[in-house]
C-alpha atoms as one frame of an Amber mdcrd trajectory, in Angstrom:
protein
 -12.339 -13.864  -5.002 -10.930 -17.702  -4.932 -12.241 -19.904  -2.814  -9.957
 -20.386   0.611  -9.834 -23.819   2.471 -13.272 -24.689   4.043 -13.011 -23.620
   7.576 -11.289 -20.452   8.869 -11.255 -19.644  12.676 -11.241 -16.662  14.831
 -10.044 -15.891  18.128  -9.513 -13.359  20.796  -6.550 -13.880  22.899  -8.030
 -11.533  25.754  -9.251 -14.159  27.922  -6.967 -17.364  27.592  -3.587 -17.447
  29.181  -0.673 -18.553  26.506  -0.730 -22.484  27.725  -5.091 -23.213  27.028
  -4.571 -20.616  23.790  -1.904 -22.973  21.756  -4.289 -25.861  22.923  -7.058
 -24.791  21.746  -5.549 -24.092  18.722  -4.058 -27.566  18.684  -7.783 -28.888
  19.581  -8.585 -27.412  16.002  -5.814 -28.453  13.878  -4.946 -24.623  13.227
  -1.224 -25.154  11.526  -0.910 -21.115  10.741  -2.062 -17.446  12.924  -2.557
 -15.103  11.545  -2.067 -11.489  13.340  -4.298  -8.914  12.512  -3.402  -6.502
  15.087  -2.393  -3.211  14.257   0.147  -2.920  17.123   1.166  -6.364  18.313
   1.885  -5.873  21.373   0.094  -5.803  24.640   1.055  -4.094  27.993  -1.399
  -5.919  29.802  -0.430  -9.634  28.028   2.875  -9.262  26.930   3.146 -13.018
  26.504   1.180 -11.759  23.511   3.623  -9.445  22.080   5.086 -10.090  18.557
   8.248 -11.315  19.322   6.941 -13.772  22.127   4.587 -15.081  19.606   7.017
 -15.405  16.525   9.095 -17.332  18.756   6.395 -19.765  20.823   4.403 -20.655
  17.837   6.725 -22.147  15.426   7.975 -24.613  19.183   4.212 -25.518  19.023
   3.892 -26.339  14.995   2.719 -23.075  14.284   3.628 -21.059  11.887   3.186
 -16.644  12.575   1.964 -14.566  10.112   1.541 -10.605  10.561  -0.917  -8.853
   8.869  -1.910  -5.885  10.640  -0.395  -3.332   8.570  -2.987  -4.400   5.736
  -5.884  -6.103   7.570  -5.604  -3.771  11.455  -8.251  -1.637  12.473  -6.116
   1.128  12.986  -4.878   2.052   9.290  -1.909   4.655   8.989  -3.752   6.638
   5.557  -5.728   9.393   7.045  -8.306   8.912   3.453  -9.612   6.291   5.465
 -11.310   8.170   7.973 -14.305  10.464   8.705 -14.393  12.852  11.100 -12.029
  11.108  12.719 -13.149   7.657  13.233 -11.890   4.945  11.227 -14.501   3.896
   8.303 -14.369   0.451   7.053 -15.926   0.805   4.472 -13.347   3.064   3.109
 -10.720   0.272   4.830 -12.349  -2.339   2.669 -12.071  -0.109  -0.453  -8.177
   0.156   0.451  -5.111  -1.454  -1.995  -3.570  -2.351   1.795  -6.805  -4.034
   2.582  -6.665  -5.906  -1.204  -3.063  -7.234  -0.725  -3.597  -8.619   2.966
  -6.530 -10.196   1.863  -4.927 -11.678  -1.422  -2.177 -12.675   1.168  -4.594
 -14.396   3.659  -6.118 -16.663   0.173  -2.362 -18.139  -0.009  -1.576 -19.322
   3.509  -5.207 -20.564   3.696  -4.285 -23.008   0.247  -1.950 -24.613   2.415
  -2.928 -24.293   6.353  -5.779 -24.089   8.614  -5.750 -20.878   9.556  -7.303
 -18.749  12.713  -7.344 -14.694  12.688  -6.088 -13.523  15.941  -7.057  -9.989
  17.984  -7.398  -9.141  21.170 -11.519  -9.110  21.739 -13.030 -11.960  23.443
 -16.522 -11.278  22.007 -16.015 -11.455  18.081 -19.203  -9.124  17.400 -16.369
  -6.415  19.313 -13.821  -6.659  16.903 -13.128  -5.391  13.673 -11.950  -9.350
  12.878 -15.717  -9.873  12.404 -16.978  -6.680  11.761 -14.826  -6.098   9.034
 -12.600  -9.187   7.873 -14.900 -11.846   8.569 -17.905  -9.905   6.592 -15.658
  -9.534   3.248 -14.733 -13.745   3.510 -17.696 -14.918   4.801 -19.347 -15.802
   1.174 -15.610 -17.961   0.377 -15.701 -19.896   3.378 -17.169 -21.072   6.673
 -16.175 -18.972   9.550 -16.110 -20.173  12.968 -15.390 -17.903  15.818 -13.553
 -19.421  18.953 -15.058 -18.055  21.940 -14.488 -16.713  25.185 -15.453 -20.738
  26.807 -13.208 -21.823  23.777 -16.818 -22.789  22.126 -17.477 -22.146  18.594
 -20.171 -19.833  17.128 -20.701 -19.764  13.283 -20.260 -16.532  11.773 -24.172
 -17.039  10.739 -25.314 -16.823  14.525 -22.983 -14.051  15.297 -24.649 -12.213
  12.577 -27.760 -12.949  14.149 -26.532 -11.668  17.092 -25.534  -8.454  15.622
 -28.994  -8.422  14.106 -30.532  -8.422  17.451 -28.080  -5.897  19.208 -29.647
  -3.544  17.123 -32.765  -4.960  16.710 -32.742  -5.692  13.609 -33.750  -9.039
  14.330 -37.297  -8.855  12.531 -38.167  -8.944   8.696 -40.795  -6.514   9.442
 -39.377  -3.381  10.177 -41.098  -0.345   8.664 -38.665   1.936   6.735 -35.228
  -0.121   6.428 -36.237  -3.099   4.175 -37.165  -6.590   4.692 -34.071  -8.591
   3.366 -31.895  -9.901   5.247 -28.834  -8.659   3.230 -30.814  -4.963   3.808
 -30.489  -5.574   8.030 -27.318  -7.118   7.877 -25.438  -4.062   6.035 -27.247
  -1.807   8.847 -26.219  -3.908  11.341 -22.288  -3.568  10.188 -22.903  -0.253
   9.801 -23.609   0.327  13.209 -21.819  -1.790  14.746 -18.733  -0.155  13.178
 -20.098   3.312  14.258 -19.656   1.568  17.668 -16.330  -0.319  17.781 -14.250
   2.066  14.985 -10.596   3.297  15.768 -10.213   7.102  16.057  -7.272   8.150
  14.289  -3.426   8.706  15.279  -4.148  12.029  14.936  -7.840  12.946  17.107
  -6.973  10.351  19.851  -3.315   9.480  21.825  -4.768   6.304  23.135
């Protein structure tokens, strides 16, 4: 995969009301969002719907970008799920996945760019669990947090290590690498936080 732009950012809109979420983005020079929800729209924060957001962010510089047809958590193709939770390793393997991904590399040639979801904790959404872990060797992540702090993707790893303790080289029966914990971790982490599909759930 190309390399993207140096920094790419991650947020969860969850707990910021609209006004301290376009200034934090502002804080961080973030010219482009990019949407990877895959329903934009929120009964709880509707100032977060789509159309509110197509409209606001272009008044603050911003430019809106929707890619949560090919990079949601909730995919439409029933191949990519097992017993009816949503696998992403089968979501990585996807041609939808591929194209929002390939479409991500462009606006990041030209913009600063921060994935956006609803999650305040980034280890809770699949922005980390699954985007974040396919870019993280391309670029340096940094995931804007609940305090509007940042947290490298590297220490939220290690905290996703340590969830499941998996914090240790020397763990009998799993491997001592660190690539070896890490793909456990994922693995159970997206066990954990995995849509169920259209069809097994109506929520």
């Amino acid at each position: 995969m190309e390399k993207i732009k140096p920094d790419l950012y991650t947020i969860g809109y969850s707990p910021h009301s609209l006004e301290d979420f376009m200034e934090i983005l502002k804080h961080h020079s973030i010219t482009a969002l990019v949407d990877v929800r895959s329903q934009p729209y929120s009964a709880y924060r509707p100032e977060y719907n789509y159309k509110n957001l197509k409209e606001a962010l272009p008044e603050h510089g911003l430019q809106y970008v929707f890619l949560g047809r090919e990079l949601g958590a909730r995919f439409e193709d029933d191949s990519v799920y097992i017993e009816g939770r949503a696998d992403y390793d089968k979501i990585a393997g996807h041609h939808l996945f591929h194209e929002g991904m390939n479409r991500l590399k462009e606006f990041t040639r030209d913009n600063t760019v921060v994935l956006m979801c609803a999650e305040k904790d980034p280890l809770t959404c699949h922005r980390t669990i699954l985007i974040s872990r396919h870019l993280k060797s391309n670029c340096r992540i940094l995931h804007i947090l609940s305090d509007a702090g940042l947290e490298r993707h590297e220490k939220t790893e290690k905290r996703l290590l340590k969830a499941f303790d998996l914090d240790q080289s020397e763990l009998p029966g799993i491997g001592r690498s660190l690539e070896e914990r890490l793909e456990i971790a994922y693995a159970k982490q997206c066990n954990k936080i995995a849509c169920k599909s259209n069809k097994s759930s109506q929520d």
